[in-house]
Structure formats: structure tokens, C-alpha cells
N, C-alpha and C positions, 0 to 999 in steps of 0.2 A: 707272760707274767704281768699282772697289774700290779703299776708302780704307785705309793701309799700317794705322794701328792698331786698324780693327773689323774681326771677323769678315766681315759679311753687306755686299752693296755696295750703293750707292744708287738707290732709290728713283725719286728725281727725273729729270725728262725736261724738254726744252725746252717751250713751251706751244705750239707749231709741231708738235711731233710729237706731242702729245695729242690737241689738236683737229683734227690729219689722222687721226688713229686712231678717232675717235670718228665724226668724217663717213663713213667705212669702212662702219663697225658700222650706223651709218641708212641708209645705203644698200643693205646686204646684207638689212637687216629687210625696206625696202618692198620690195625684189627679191622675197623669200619670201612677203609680203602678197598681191604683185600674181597667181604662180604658183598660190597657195594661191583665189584669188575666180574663176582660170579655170577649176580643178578642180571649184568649185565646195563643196569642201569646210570644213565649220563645224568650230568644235572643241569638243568632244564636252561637253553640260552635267553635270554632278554630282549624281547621284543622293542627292537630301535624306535620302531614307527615308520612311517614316509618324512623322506628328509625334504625340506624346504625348497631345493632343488629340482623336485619332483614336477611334469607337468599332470595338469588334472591331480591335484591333490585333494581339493574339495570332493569332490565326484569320488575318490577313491576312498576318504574317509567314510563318506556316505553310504557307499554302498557296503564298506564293515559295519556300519550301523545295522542298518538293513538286517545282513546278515544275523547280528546277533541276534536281534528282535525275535528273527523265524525262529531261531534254533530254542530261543524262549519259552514262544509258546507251542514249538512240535517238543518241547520237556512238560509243559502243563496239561498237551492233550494228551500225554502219555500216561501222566500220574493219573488223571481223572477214569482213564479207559482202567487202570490197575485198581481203582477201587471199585471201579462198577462187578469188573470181575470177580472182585473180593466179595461184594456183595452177594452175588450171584449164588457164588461156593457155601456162602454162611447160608443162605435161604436152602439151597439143596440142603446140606448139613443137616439143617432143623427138620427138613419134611421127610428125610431118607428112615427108613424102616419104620415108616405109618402107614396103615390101609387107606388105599386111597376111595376104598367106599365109605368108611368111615367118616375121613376128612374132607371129603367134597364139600357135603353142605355146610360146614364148615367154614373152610375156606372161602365160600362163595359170599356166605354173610359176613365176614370179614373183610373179603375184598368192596363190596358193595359198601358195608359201615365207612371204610375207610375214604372210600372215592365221596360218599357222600360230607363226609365230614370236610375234604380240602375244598370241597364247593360251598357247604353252608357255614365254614369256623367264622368267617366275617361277618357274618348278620343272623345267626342262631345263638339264642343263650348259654352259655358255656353250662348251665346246669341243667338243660332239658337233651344235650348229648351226653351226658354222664347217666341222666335217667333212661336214653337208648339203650346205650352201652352196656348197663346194670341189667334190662329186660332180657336183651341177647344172649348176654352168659348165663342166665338163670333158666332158659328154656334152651338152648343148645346142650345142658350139664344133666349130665343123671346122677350125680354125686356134688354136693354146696357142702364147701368147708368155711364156715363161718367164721373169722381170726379177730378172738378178742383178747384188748391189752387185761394181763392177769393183774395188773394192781385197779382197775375198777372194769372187771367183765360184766357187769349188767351196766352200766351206762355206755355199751360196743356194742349193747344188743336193739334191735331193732326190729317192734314187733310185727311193723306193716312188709318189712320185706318177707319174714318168719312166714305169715301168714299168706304171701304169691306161691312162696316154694311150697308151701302146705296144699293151697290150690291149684298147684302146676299137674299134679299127677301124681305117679308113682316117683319121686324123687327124696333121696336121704338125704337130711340135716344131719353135718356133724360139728361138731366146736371144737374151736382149737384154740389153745389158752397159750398165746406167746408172751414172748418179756418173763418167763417164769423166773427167771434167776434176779429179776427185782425186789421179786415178795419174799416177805417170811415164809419158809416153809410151812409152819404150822399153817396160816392163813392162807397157800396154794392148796394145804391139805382140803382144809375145811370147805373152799370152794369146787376140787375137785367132787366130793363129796355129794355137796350141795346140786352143780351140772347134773351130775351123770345119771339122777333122778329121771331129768326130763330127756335129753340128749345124750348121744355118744359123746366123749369129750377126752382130746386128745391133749398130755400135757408136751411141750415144745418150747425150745427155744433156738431160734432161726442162727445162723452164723454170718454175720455182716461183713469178715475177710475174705472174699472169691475174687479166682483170678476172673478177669475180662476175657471175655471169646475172641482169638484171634490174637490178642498178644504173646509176644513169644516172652517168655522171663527165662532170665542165667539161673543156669540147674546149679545149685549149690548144696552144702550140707545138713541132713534132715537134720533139726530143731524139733524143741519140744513145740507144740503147738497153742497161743493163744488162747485168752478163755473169750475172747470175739473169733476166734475159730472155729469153734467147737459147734459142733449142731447135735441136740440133744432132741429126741423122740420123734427120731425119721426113720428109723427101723420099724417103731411102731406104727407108724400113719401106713409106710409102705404097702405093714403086713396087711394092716387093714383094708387097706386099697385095695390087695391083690386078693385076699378073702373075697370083698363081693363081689368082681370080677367073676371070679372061678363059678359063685353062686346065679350071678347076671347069664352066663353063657356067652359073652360077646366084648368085644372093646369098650371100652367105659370113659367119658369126659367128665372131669370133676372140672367146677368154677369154683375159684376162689374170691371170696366175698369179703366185705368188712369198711368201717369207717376209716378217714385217712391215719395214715401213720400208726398201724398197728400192727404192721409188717407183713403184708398181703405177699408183697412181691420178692422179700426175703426169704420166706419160705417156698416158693417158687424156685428158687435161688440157690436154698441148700438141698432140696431135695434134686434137684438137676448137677447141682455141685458145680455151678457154673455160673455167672454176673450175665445172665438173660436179660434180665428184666430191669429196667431202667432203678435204682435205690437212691434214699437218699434223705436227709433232714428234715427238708421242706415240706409241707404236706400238700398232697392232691398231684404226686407225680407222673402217675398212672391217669390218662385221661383216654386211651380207648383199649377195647379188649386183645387179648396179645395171647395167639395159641403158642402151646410149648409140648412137643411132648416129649414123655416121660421115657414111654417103653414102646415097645408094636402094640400093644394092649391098652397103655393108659394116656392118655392127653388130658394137659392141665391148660385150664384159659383165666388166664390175671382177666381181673376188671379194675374199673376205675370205682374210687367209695363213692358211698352215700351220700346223699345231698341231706344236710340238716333238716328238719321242721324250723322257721322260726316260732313257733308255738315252746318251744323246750324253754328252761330255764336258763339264765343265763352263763354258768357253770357246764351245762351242756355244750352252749353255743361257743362256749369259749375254748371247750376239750377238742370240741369234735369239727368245725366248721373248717376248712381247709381254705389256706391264707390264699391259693391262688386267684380263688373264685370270689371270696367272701371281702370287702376291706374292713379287717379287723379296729380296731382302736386299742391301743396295747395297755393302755389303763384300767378300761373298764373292766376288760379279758381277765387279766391278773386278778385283779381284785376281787372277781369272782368269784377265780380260784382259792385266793388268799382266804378269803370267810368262810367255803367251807374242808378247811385244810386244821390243826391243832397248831396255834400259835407256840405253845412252848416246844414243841419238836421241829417247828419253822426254825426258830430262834437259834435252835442249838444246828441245826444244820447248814445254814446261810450265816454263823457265827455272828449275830449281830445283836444290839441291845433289846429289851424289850419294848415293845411298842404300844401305841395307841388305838392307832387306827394305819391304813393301808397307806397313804399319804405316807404317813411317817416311817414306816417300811421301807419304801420304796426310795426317801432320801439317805439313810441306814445302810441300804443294799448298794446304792450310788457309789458313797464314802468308801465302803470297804472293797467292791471292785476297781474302782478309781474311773469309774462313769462322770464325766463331770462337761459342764457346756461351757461358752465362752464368760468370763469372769470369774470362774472357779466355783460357781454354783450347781450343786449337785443336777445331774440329768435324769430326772424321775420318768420320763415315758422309755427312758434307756433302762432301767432298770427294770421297770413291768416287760420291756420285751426279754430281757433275758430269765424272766422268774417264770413267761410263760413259754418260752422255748426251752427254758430245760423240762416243763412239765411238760411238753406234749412231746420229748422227745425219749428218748431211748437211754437215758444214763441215772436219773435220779430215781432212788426207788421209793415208793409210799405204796400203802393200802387201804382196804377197804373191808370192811366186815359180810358176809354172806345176811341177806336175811332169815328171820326164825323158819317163817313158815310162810311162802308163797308159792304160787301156781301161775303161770300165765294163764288167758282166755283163749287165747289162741291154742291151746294145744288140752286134753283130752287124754283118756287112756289107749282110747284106738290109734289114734293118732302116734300116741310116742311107744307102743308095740311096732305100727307099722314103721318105723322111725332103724327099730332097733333089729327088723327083720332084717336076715342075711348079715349079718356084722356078728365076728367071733369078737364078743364084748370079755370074755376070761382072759384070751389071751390080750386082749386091749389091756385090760387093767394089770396084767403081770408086767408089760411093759413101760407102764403108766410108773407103776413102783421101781422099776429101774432105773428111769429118766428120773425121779423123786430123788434118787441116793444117790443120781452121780450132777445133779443140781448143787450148787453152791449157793446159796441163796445170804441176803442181808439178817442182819439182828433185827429185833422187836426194836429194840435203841437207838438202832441208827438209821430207821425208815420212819416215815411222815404218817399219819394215820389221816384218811382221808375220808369223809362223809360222802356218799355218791348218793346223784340224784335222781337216781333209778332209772327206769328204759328211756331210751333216746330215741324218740321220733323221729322218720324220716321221711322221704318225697318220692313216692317211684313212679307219681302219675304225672305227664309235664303239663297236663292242665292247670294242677295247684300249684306252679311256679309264678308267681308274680312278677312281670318284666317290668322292670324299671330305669330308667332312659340318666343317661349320667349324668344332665344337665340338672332332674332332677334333686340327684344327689348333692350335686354341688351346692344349690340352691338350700338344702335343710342343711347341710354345714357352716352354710354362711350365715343361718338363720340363726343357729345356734349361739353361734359365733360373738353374734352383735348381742345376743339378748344376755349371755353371761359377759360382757363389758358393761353393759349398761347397770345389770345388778353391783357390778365392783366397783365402780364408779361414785357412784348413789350410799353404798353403805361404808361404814366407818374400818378401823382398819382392823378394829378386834375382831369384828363377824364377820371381816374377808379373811382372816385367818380360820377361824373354825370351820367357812363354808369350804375353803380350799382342799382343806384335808381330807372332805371322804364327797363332796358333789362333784358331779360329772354329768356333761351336755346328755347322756344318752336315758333312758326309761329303764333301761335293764342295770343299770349300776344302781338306779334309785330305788329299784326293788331289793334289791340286795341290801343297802343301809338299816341300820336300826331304826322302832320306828321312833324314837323318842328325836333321834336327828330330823326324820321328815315332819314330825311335827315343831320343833324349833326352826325349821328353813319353810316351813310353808308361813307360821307367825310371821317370820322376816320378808316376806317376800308383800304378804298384805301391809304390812307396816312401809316398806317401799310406795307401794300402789297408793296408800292412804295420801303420802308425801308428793307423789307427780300431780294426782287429784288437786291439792289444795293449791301446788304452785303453777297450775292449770286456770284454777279459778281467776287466782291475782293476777296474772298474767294478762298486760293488756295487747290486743290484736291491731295494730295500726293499720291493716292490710282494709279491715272492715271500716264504712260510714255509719256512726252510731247518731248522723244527723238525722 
């Protein structure tokens, strides 16, 4: 009982409830005594050591040294031999009940792609083996399932690869429209709608919860299941899978295709119902081709994405350009994004004030995550990187409107007949509408409405890669660098506030500005030039003889 004027309460106990406590405790010992003499187990003596006494005591130390050392590493060349086996058993695993007429050649340019790539990854361009890699699965596949994100699928489309698979042969294009549970239903509607004109088009959404191959997890009690669990329109891909199959007469390899992060290898993933394939935030994690298969009948081969055009817009480059290969600038990226995105639905969903310009966004966005750098001044390139990782990644939802009436040039009536040949399209779309109704998808209110800037260009020839040498690089950074110091320097402190706000070192940010800014910053910058001119002129050269 706590007494009113000390702190701590008392101590004290009746001697009834000590001495029942105590009898407790003897009884719980001999209980452990008695378990511990059936087991048969002693408890363990105490190593004295060599007493001082000892002669050769060094020598005797020494050689327990020794001793342990060995015993060290015959435990590390044990674990090492136990994962190689482990590995062994996963590679049989993956190849057991596939043709191996089938999969030879296969296999062979696989093994060949790979051996070549640990020879040439230090001195070949990381984007002219992603343009190998993308050739291989395209003509190894008799089935391309193209995976575009459903909140902007025509800026996932790309029309120079469309147009290989068009020239490849006899092979089907099908689309498959992931992320669906992003979008407004109406808006997944109207786009499924719009696809299935040209191409078959599969509605799906991947499930990013799978267990890992080869871990063991404690069997516990079935739970309701996750809505990241859940894998929505893989009964329909199947059927359709197994439809042209039956039609093909023979084994069938589908490649799966698409720009980074639009979950290529996620549905990989759910359709196997297993963590195959390496997943992940990041983009461009997939960097060489990786067979899987399915069934005796079907194998699926991941690729690695698309290499951008730098020719696209800067909004492309910013969506689609995968951070591994590319060094982003997290400013410009954003800000990209930000211009052609609806500022009043930005607002209400990143809860922040209303804004100006992107600059001012982005110190807004700082304050309210609590982003901030040394002296407590808001961290604006921290804030462009998280406005443009959440849009290129898997959690924020926004859209995009279908347009009214377009056709691509690449594609024809013959062409998307022969498209749609062997493919039960009735039963597609009965499926199509059950994935539709067990979709959960966002409000019109509470998603972003997004301007998209139409097909996205790509690279599949590695001639059109432009190799450029890092010193290079360095070299225009630093160029950059000096010459916007020097502009700040030089002008007053009002116009280094306005120019702050929406200029940036790169071409592609300044395409993006309005033009009424690039016309006040080009004024300003002659108005500069005028100023060096003149203090150029007065400026006397003591270096020269003017006798």
C-alpha cells in the first residue's frame, strides 16, 4: 500500500504470503531438478585453463589457437558447400517439368547473355545490355505482354518496340493494364474501352505480398488476406494463355515487357505465386533476362525496361527514365511532373498552401514532412525527391484522360485482326468485368488528374546510345555550376529571388517554364552581359605595355 507522504510504497508483505511465495520457488527448482536428471543432462564444468605451473604453456596456448581457427573455417566451408547445394536444388526446382526441347535454346542464350555480360558489365554501357537483353526476350517469345501503369498507359507505350514485335513474325501483342486499383473506375473503364480497339487488353493488379523461395515461415492461423495480397486478373491472363496454347499446338514462351516500374516482374510474381523475380521501389531492377516457368506448357521470361529516347519531353524523362542508369536531378524531375499535374488536387492531397510556382511547393512540402537541412532551412531537393518517388512509385493514385480519337501508324487493320487471331476475346472480357467489380479502386476527389504526354519513345538499336565518358559529365556540372554563381553574384537580391524560384542549371526545366519567365530571365541575363561589357571596357590591364 502506498503511504500519502513517501514517494515509493511498501515493501512489506504478511509472513503468510512470503512463506507461500517461497514454497512456490522450492517447488518450481526441484520440478527443474527432477526434468533436468531425466534428460540426463549435467551442467556444463568451467574451463580452468593451463595453470602457471604448467611447462610449455605458450606452445600449449598456441596450439588451442590453432585449433579453433581450423574448426572456424571447416564451419564456414560447411555453410558455403550448404548454400551452393541450396542453390543447386532451387535451379533443378525452376527447370523440373519443362521440355527440355523447348528450353535448350533458351537456356543456351541465356547462359551465353549471362557469361557475356560478367565479361563486358565493366567497360560496356549499362544501356546498350538492357537494349541486348530487350532483343532476346522479344524474339525468343511467341506471346509479349506489354505492362502498362493504368494511371498514364499511353505514356508506358512505346511505339518503336510495338513496331520490332510487329516485324518479328508471327507474334501477339497483348496489354496489360497494372496499378488498376489506383484509378477511378470510371477512368479504368473508359481506357479499357479505348485498348481493346487496337490490342487485347488485360485488366490486373499484381500482388506485392509473396512469400520468398526457400524460406521457411511458422504455419499460423489463416487471416483475412491483405488488399496488397490480393492478385486480381490472373485467372484471366491464364485462361488466355492457355486458349492460344491449345490454338499454337505446342509449348509457348511469353516475354514480358515494359518501362521501369510498372510491375513487369510482379506479375511474374503473382502469377507463379512465389518472390522469383528480384521486386522492388527502385527502378530498373531487372537488368538481364530471367526464364521462369509457368507450367510443362508455358514459360514466362522477365526483361529488363526500356531505355528512354532523350528526344521525349521532359515529363517523360522524368516518369520513365530509371534512376540506376540515368543521374536524375531531383528538381528538375519534379517539377516536370508538378506542371503537368492540377495544382488544386496537388494541394488538397500533399495538404499544403496554395502555391506559386514549383520552388514554392517544394519549401510547403519540406515544412509539412519536416524535411529540413542544417539551420532549419527547409530541404527543397528533399522534397522534389519524395514528390517524385511517390509518383513513380506504386501508392499515390492519379489519372489521365483516354484520347477522343486516335490510331497509332504502326498498327493497321490487318495487323490488329492478325493481333487478335487465336485469343478467346469474349471470355477475356467476361473476365475483364469480374476483375472490374472485385477492384476497389480511388474517388474522382481523392486522385490527381494528370495531363500525359503521349507515346514515349524508346532505344532498341545500341547504335542510337550516345556514350558519354564521366569526366565529361562532371565537367558540364561544373560548368553549370560556376555560371549560375556568377549570374547571383552580379544581380540584386529581388531578381535572385524571382530567378530562384522556377530556373534550373538543365534545358529541360527551362522548357517547361512559362514563356513570360523566359522572357524576363533572358531580359535579365543581357542586362548582366551589358554590365561585364562596360566594366570590361574601364578596366585597366596592367599586364599590357601601352608604351
Amino acid at each position: 500500500m502506498k503511504r500519502p507522504k513517501l514517494k515509493k510504497a511498501s515493501k512489506r508483505m504478511t509472513c503468510h504470503k512470503r512463506y507461500k511465495i517461497q514454497k512456490k520457488v522450492r517447488a518450481h527448482h526441484r520440478k527443474l531438478r527432477k526434468e533436468a536428471k531425466k534428460r540426463g543432462r549435467k551442467k556444463p564444468r568451467k574451463d580452468l585453463g593451463v595453470p602457471n605451473s604448467a611447462p610449455f604453456k605458450e606452445a600449449l596456448l598456441r596450439e588451442a589457437e590453432l585449433r579453433k581457427q581450423r574448426l572456424e573455417e571447416l564451419k564456414q566451408q560447411q555453410k558455403l558447400d550448404r548454400q551452393k547445394e541450396q542453390e543447386k536444388k532451387r535451379k533443378l526446382e525452376t527447370n523440373t517439368g519443362v521440355e527440355p526441347s523447348n528450353m535448350e535454346p533458351v537456356k543456351e542464350e541465356f547462359g551465353q547473355c549471362s557469361a557475356k555480360n560478367k565479361t563486358k558489365s565493366g567497360k560496356q554501357n549499362p544501356k546498350k545490355l538492357y537494349c541486348q537483353e530487350l532483343k532476346k526476350v522479344i524474339e525468343a517469345s511467341d506471346v509479349v505482354l506489354e505492362v502498362l501503369d493504368a494511371r498514364d498507359p499511353l505514356g508506358c507505350r512505346c511505339p518503336q518496340v510495338e513496331e520490332a514485335i510487329v516485324q518479328g513474325g508471327q507474334k501477339k501483342l497483348v496489354l496489360v493494364l497494372n496499378k488498376s486499383d489506383l484509378v477511378p473506375k470510371e477512368n479504368l473503364e473508359n481506357w479499357l474501352n479505348y485498348l481493346k480497339k487496337e490490342l487485347p487488353t488485360v485488366v490486373f493488379r499484381a500482388s506485392t505480398n509473396l512469400k520468398d523461395k526457400g524460406k521457411i515461415t511458422k504455419v499460423r492461423r489463416k487471416a483475412a488476406p491483405f488488399k496488397s495480397e490480393v492478385c486480381i486478373g490472373k485467372e484471366g491472363l491464364w485462361k488466355l494463355l492457355g486458349g492460344f496454347r491449345e490454338t499454337f499446338g505446342k509449348a509457348i514462351q511469353v516475354g514480358v515487357i515494359g518501362f521501369p516500374n510498372v510491375g513487369k516482374s510482379s506479375i511474374i510474381n503473382s502469377l507463379k505465386q512465389e518472390r522469383i523475380c528480384n521486386v522492388g521501389v527502385s527502378m530498373g531492377l531487372t537488368r538481364n533476362m530471367q526464364v521462369v516457368p509457368l507450367d510443362k506448357q508455358i514459360t514466362i521470361i522477365d526483361a529488363p525496361s526500356f531505355i528512354v529516347s532523350p528526344l521525349n519531353s521532359p515529363t517523360a524523362l522524368a516518369l520513365r527514365s530509371p534512376a540506376s542508369i540515368e543521374v536524375l536531378k531531383p528538381v528538375e524531375a519534379a517539377t516536370a511532373i508538378l506542371s503537368q499535374a492540377d495544382a488544386r488536387q496537388v494541394v488538397l492531397k500533399f495538404t499544403v498552401p496554395d502555391f506559386k510556382n514549383s520552388l514554392e511547393f517544394f519549401t510547403f512540402l519540406a515544412q509539412r514532412r519536416g524535411l529540413h537541412q542544417k539551420g532549419g532551412s527547409p530541404n527543397v531537393e528533399g522534397a522534389a525527391k519524395l514528390l517524385w518517388s511517390e509518383w513513380t512509385g506504386g501508392s499515390l493514385s492519379y489519372y489521365c484522360h483516354p484520347p477522343t480519337s486516335w490510331t497509332p501508324p504502326h498498327f493497321n487493320e490487318s495487323i490488329v485482326t492478325d493481333m487478335k487471331w487465336g485469343l478467346n476475346l469474349e471470355e477475356l472480357e467476361k473476365n475483364n468485368a469480374h476483375s472490374m467489380e472485385a477492384i476497389r479502386g480511388p474517388r474522382l476527389a481523392s486522385s490527381i488528374l494528370f495531363q500525359s504526354s503521349g507515346l514515349t519513345n524508346g532505344i532498341i538499336e545500341e547504335k542510337e546510345i550516345t556514350e558519354e565518358l564521366p569526366k565529361q559529365k562532371e565537367r558540364k556540372q561544373e560548368e553549370g555550376e560556376d555560371y549560375e554563381d556568377k549570374d547571383n553574384d552580379q544581380e540584386g537580391a529581388e531578381e535572385a529571388d524571382e530567378k530562384s524560384s522556377d530556373s534550373f542549371p538543365a534545358k529541360k526545366a527551362w522548357e517547361v517554364l512559362p514563356e513570360k519567365f523566359q522572357a524576363d530571365e533572358q531580359s535579365a541575363q543581357c542586362y548582366v552581359l551589358d554590365r561585364m561589357t562596360e566594366e570590361e571596357d574601364d578596366a585597366y590591364d596592367f599586364s599590357t605595355d601601352y608604351v
